[in-house]
N, C-alpha and C positions, 0 to 999 in steps of 0.2 A: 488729733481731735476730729471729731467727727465733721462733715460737713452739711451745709444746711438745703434743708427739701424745699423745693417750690412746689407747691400745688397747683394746680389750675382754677380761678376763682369760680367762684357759683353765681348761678345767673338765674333766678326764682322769686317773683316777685310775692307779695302779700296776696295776692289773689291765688297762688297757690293753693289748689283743693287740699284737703286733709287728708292722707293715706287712712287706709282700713286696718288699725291695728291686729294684726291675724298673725298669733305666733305659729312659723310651722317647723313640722319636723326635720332635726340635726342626725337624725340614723344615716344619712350619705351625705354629710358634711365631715370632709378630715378633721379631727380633732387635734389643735395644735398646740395644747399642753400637753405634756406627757403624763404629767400627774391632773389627769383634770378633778374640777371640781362639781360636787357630784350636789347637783340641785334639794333643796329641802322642800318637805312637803306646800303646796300652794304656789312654790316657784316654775315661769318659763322659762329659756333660754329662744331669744328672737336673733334676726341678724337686719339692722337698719342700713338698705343700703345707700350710700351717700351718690352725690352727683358724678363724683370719679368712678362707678360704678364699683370703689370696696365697700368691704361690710364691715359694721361697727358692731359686734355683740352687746344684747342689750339684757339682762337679767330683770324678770318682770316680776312682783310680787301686786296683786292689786289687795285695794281695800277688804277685809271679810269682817268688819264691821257694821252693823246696819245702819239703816241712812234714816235719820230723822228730818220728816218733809220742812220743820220748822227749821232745823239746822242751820247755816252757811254751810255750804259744799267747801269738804279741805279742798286745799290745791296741789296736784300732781307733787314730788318728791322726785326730782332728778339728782344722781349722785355720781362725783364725778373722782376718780381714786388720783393718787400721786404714784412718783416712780418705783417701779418692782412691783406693783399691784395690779386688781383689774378689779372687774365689778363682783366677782368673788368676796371681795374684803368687805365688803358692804351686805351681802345675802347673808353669812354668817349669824349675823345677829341684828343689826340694825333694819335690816328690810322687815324683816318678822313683827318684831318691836312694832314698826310705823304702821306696816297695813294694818295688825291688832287696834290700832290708834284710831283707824277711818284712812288712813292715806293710802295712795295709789302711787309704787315705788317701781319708779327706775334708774336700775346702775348699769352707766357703760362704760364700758372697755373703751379704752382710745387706741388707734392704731397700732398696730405692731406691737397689741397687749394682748392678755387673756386668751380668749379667742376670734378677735376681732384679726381681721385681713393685715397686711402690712405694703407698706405704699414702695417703689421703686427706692433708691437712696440708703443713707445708709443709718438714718435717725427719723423718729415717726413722724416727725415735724415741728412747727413753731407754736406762741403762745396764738397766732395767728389762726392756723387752720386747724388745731384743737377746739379751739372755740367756735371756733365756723361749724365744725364737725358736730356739736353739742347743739348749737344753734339748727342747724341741717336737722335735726333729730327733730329738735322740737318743735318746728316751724310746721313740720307734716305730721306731725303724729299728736300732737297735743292739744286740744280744744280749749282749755285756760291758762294762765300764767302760771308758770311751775316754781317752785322754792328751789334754787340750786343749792347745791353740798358739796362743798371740794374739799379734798382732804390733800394738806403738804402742797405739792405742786398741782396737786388738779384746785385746788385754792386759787392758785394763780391765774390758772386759765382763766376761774371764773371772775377775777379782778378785771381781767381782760375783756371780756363779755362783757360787765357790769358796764366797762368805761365808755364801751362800744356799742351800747342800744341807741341812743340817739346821734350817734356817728355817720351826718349824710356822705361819707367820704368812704365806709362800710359801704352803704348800701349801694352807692354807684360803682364800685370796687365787687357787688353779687355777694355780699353776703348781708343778709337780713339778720338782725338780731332780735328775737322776739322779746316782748316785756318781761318783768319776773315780776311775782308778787315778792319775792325775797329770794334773800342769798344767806350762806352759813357758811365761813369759813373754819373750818377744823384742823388747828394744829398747819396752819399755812403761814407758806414761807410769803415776806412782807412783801409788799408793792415796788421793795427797792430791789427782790431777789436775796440770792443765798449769799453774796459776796459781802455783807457786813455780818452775816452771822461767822462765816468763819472767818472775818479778818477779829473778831470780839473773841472767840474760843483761840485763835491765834495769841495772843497777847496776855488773855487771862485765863486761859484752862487750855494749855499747849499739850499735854497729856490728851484730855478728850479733843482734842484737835487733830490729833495724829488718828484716834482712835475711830474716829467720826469719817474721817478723809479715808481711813483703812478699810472700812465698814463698807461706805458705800461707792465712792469714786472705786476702788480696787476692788470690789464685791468682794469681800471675805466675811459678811455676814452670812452668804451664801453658805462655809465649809464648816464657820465657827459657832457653833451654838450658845455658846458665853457673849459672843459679840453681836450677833444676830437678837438677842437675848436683851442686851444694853440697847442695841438702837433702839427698838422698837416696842417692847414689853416693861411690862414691869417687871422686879427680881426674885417676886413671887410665882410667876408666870409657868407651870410644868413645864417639865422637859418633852414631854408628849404632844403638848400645844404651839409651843415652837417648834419644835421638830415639822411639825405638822403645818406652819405658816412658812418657815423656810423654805419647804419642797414647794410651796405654791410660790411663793414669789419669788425661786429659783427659777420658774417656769414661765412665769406672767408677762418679762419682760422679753425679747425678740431685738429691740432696737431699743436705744435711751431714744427718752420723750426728746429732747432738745440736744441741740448744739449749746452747750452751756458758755461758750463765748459769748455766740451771736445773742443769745437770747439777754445777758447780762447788756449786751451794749445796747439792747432794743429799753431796757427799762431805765428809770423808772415807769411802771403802770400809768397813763392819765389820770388824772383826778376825774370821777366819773362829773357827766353833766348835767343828770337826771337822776331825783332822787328815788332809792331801793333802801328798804329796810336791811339790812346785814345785821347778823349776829356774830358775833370775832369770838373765835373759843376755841382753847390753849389745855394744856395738860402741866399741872407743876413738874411733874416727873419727863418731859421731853427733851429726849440727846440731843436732837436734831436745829427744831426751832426754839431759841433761847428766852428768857422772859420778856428783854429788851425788844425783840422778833413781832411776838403778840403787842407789845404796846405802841409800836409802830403800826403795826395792822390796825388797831384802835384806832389812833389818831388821826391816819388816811380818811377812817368814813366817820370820822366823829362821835363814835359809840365808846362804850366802858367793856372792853373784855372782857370774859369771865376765865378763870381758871380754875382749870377743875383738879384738886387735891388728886392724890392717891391713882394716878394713872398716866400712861407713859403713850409716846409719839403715837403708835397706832391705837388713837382712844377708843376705837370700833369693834375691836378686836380683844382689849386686853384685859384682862383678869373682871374689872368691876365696870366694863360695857355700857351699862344702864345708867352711871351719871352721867355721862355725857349726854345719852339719848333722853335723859329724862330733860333737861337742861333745856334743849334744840325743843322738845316736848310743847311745854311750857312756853318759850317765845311762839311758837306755829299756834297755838290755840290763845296768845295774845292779840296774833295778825288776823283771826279769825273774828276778834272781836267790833 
């Protein structure tokens, strides 16, 4: 098993200026997917560098809707992907969808993903300096409170954030957590971690328990396209389209996000101490996180989950895209009101 990264903390207080968000050219930056992913019309590709001096790839799509003076200005769109993914999985389709909306969308890679740097060690890190990293983003580059968006385990992070904005034991530890107008967790593994999901598939679905552990702990969704297929899609889903999300997230990952020991013995998550709107939203059709999964996610922030019929683990990505997005839609233009 892998072992666990220390980072170096950050030392940046609230008086920190705001960087000049200024995407610039990757033509002599090595490209460290092999299969990369090839930007859609309106989309950048920036590199946010953090305090360690790596770079965090940050995939830019802004608003191309016009702005009504009468309006409420939306609030920034940070999206943060889970394991095997990068901020690819988000430009696809949801980034388009939102800037279409008025929103101003950024997805990042977390270390030793996409094409974001990778740290010394042998794992990109903990739930710790993921969210520090996310934090570090948006402390400089962000002029209002953003809506985070975690998908699977970047869900987690952002539980981690969420519990840690008024954490003065954060901030004299160097890492600042900036406010959020909101959070949305998508298809995210619970506040207690993945160890009750698969001790529940253990016991009562030991078939997709084998299948699940085989998938992803052994990457065989990697070679199998039936299984690759199951995790994460639906089974209507083309073989063209997975073929096509297999090779990227063959490539996305460099290092697992976590020591999945350490990280299980660090949670449960805090019960946050500062109230954030959250939205908790579930796919019926998901291998990975099970029904019981989202209704513990519920219950941590005191909301009603939504589950959204007819779509499987990666809601972002798979066949019918647009109810989940319309969903997330809908709540962001509630928080508007």
């Amino acid at each position: 098993m892998a072992t666990f990264l220390s980072i170096q903390p950050r030392f940046h207080l609230q008086s920190t200026p705001k960087m000049t968000f200024q995407p610039f050219a990757i033509l002599n930056k090595t490209q460290k997917m092999r299969v990369p992913y090839e930007l859609k019309q309106g989309q950048a590709r920036i590199f946010h560098r953090l305090p360690s001096g790596l770079n965090l790839e940050v995939i830019v799509q802004k608003s191309v809707k016009e702005k009504d003076p009468d309006e409420k200005k939306c609030p920034p769109l940070v999206f943060v992907h889970g394991s095997y993914h990068a901020a690819w999985c988000w430009a696809e389709y949801w980034l388009p969808f939102f800037s279409a909306s008025g929103f101003d969308c950024y997805a990042l890679s977390l270390l030793a993903q996409g094409e974001s740097d990778a740290p010394s060690g042998t794992v990109a890190g903990s739930l710790q300096t993921h969210a520090g990293d996310v934090a570090d983003f948006i402390e400089r580059n962000l002029n209002s409170p953003p809506v985070l968006l975690g998908h699977s385990f970047g869900g987690l992070i952002i539980q981690y954030y969420i519990a840690n904005m008024s954490n003065e034991q954060s901030f004299e530890m160097g890492t600042l957590y900036p406010r959020l107008t909101g959070a949305v967790l998508v298809c995210s593994v619970p506040p207690s971690g993945n160890s009750g999901l698969v001790w529940r598939y253990l016991f009562s679905k030991p078939i997709a328990a084998f299948k699940v552990t085989r998938s992803l702990a052994a990457k065989a969704f990697q070679t199998s396209l039936s299984l690759c297929r199951e995790t994460f899609f639906s089974s209507k889903m083309e073989d063209n389209l997975v073929l096509r999300y297999q090779e990227l997230m063959k490539e996305s990952s460099r290092m697992p996000l976590f020591d999945l020991r350490k990280l299980n013995a660090s949670l449960p998550v805090p019960k946050m101490t500062k109230s954030t709107e959250v939205l908790v939203l579930g796919a019926k059709d998901d291998f990975i996180v099970d029904a019981e999964g989202l209704r513990e996610t519920g219950r941590f922030y005191d909301v009603s989950p939504i589950c959204i019929e007819g779509v499987a683990h990666d809601i972002m990505l798979d066949c019918s895209w647009e109810k989940g997005a319309n969903v997330i839609l809908s709540w962001l233009n509630g928080l508007s009101r």
